[in-house]
KEKE-3310 file (N, C-alpha, C; in steps of 0.2 Angstrom, whole numbers, plus 5000, padded with zeros to 4 digits):
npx = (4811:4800:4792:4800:4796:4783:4782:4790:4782:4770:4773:4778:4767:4760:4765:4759:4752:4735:4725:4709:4700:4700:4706:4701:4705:4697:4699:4689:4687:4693:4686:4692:4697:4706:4710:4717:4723:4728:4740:4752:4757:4765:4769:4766:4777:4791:4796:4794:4781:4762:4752:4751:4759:4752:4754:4751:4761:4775:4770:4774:4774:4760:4755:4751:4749:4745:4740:4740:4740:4742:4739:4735:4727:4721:4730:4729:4743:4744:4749:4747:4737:4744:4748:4760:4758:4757:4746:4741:4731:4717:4707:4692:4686:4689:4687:4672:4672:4683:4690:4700:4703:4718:4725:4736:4740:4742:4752:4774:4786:4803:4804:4794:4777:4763:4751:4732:4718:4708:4701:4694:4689:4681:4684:4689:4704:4711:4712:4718:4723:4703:4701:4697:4695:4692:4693:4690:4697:4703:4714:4726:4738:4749:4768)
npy = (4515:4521:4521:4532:4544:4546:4551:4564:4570:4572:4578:4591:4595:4601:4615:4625:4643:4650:4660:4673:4683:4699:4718:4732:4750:4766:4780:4793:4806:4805:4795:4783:4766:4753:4735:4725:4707:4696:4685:4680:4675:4679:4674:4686:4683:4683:4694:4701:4704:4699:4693:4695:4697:4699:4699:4704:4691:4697:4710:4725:4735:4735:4728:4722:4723:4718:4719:4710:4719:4713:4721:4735:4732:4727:4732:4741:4740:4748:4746:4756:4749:4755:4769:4778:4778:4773:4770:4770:4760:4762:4754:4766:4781:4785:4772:4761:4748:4737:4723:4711:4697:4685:4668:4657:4642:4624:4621:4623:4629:4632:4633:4642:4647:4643:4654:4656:4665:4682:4695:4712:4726:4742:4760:4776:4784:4800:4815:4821:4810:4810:4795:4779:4761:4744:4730:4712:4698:4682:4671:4655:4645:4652:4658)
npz = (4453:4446:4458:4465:4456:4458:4470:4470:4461:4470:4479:4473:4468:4478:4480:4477:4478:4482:4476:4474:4466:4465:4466:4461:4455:4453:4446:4449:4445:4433:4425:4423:4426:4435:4436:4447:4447:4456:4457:4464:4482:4497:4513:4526:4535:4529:4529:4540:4549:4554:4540:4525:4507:4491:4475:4455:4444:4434:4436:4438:4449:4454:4469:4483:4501:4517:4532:4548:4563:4581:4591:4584:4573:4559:4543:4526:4514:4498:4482:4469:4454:4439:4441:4449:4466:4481:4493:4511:4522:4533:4546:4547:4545:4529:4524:4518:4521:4527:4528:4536:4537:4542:4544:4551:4543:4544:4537:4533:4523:4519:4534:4535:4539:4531:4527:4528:4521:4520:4511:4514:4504:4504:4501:4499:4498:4505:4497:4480:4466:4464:4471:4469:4480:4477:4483:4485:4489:4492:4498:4500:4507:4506:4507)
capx = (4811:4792:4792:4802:4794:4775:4782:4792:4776:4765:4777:4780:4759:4758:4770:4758:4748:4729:4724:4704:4698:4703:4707:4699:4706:4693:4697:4681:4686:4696:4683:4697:4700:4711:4709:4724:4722:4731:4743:4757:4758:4769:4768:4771:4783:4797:4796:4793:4773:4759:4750:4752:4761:4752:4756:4753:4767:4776:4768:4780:4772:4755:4758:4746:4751:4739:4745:4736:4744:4737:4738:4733:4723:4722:4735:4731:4747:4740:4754:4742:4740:4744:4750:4767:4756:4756:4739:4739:4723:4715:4696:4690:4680:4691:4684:4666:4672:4689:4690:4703:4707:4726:4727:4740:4739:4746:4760:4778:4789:4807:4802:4789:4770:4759:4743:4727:4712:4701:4705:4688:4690:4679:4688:4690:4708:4709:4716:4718:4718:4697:4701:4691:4698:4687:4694:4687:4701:4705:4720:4728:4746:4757:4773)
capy = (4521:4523:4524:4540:4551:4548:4554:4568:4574:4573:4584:4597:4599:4606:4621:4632:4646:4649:4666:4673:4689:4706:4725:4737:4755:4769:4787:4795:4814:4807:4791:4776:4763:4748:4731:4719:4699:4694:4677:4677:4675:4675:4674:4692:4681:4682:4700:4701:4705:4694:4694:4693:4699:4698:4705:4700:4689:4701:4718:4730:4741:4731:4726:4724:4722:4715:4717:4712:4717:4711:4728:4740:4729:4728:4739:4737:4745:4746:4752:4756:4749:4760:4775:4778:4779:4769:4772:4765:4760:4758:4755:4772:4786:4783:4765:4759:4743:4737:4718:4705:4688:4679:4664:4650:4635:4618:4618:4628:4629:4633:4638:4648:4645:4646:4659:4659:4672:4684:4704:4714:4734:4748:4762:4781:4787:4806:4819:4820:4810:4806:4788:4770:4755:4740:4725:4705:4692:4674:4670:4651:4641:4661:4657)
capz = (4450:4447:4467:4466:4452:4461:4476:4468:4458:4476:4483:4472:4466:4484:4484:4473:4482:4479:4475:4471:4466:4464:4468:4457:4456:4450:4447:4448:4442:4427:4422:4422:4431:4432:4439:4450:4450:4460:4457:4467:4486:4501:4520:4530:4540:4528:4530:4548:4550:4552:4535:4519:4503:4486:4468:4449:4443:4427:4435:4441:4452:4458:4475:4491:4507:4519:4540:4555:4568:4586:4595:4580:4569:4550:4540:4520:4510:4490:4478:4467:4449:4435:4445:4455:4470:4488:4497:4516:4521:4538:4546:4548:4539:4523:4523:4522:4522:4530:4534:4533:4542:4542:4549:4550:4541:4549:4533:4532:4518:4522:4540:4536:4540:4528:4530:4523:4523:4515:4511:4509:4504:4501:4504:4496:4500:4504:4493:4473:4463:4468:4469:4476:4480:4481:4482:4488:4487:4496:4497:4505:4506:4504:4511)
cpx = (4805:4790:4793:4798:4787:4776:4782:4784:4772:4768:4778:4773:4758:4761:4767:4753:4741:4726:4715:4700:4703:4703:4706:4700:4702:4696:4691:4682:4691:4692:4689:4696:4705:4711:4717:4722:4728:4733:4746:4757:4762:4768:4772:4777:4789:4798:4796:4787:4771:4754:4753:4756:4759:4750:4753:4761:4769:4772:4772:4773:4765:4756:4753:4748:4749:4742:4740:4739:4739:4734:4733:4727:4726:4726:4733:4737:4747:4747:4750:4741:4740:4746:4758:4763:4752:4750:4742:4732:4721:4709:4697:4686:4681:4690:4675:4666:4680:4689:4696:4705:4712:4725:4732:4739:4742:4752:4765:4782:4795:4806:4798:4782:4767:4751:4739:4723:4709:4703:4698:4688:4686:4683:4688:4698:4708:4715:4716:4723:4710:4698:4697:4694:4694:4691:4691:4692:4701:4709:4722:4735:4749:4761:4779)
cpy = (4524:4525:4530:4546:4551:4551:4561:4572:4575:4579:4593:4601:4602:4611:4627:4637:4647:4655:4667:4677:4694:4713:4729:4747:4761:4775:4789:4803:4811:4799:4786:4772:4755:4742:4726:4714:4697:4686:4676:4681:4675:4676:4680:4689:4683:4690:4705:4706:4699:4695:4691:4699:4700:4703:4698:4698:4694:4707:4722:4735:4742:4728:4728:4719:4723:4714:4718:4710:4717:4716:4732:4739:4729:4737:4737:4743:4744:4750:4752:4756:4755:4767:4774:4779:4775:4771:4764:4765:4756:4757:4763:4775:4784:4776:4763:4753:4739:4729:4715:4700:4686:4675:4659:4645:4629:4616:4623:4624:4634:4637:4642:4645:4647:4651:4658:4665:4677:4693:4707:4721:4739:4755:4769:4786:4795:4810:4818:4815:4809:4797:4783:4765:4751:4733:4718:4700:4687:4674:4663:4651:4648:4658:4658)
cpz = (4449:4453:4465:4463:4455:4464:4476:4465:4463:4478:4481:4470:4475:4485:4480:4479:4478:4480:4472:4471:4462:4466:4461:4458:4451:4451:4445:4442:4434:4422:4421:4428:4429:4438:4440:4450:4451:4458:4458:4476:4492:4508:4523:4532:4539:4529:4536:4552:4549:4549:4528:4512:4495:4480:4460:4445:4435:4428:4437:4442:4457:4464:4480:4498:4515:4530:4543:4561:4575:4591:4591:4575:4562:4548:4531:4517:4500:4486:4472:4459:4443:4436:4448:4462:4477:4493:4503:4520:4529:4541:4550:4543:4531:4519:4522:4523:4522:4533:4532:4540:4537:4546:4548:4550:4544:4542:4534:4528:4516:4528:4539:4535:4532:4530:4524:4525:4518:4517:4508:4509:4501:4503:4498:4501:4499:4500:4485:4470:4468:4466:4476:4473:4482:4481:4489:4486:4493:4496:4503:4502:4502:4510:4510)
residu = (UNK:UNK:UNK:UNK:UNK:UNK:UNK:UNK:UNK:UNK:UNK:UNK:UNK:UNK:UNK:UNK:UNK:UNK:UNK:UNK:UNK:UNK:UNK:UNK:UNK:UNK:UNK:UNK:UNK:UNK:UNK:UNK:UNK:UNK:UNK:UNK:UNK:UNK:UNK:UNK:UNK:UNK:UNK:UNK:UNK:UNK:UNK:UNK:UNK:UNK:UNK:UNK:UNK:UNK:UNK:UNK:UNK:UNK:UNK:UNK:UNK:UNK:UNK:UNK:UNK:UNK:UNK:UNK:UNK:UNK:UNK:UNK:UNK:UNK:UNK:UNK:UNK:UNK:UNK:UNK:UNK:UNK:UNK:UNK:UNK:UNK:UNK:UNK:UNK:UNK:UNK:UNK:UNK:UNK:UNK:UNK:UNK:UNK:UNK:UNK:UNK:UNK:UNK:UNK:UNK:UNK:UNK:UNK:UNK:UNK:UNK:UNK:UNK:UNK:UNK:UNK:UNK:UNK:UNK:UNK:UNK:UNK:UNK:UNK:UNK:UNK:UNK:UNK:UNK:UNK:UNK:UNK:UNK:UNK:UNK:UNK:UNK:UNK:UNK:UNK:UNK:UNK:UNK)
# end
């Protein structure tokens, strides 16, 4: 009986994800802003993209969504906290700083690979409000 519950406990400390940073959202013309940290992850795959998925657990309305597709490159989708308002964000002018790596880990977890990688954004979306988005997170084992 000791046998089993070691094993049971090996098995399930491995099914958390590991998140590390944040996306800070600035309006410039109204002095606010508001920061995301990110702790909950999942692997684009369930969703049918290669990337990533991550939101604050208990936020309604915080949500980023991280695609790198192989033809078009990096897509970021920010629904952006504190606002009703989805910015998609691509490298270009509106970017001074646009990176991110996915890669696939050698675990899955019902079928699905796990991804790790690194999301880094400078970025001024156009039109009002004047807003900036920076965000610098890690993120492994999303699946």
């Amino acid at each position: 009986m000791r046998r089993a519950t070691m094993i049971a406990v090996v098995l399930l400390s491995g099914c958390g994800n590991m998140l590390q940073g944040s996306l800070t959202a600035d309006w410039k013309d109204q002095d606010r802003s508001v920061t995301m940290t990110p702790d909950q992850c999942e692997s684009g795959e369930r969703s049918g993209f290669f990337g990533v998925d991550m939101w604050t657990e208990g936020s309604e309305g915080a949500h980023i969504r991280a695609i790198l597709d192989a033809k078009d490159g990096p897509a970021i989708k920010v629904d952006v906290p504190g606002v009703e308002q989805t910015v998609t964000l691509v490298p270009g002018a509106d970017c001074e700083t646009l990176e991110l790596t996915v890669e696939r880990q050698d675990a899955r977890t019902n079928n699905i690979v796990h991804v790790h990688g690194h999301l880094k954004l400078d970025c001024k979306p156009p039109g009002p409000p004047a807003l900036v988005l920076h965000a610098d997170i890690v993120f492994a084992d999303c699946h």
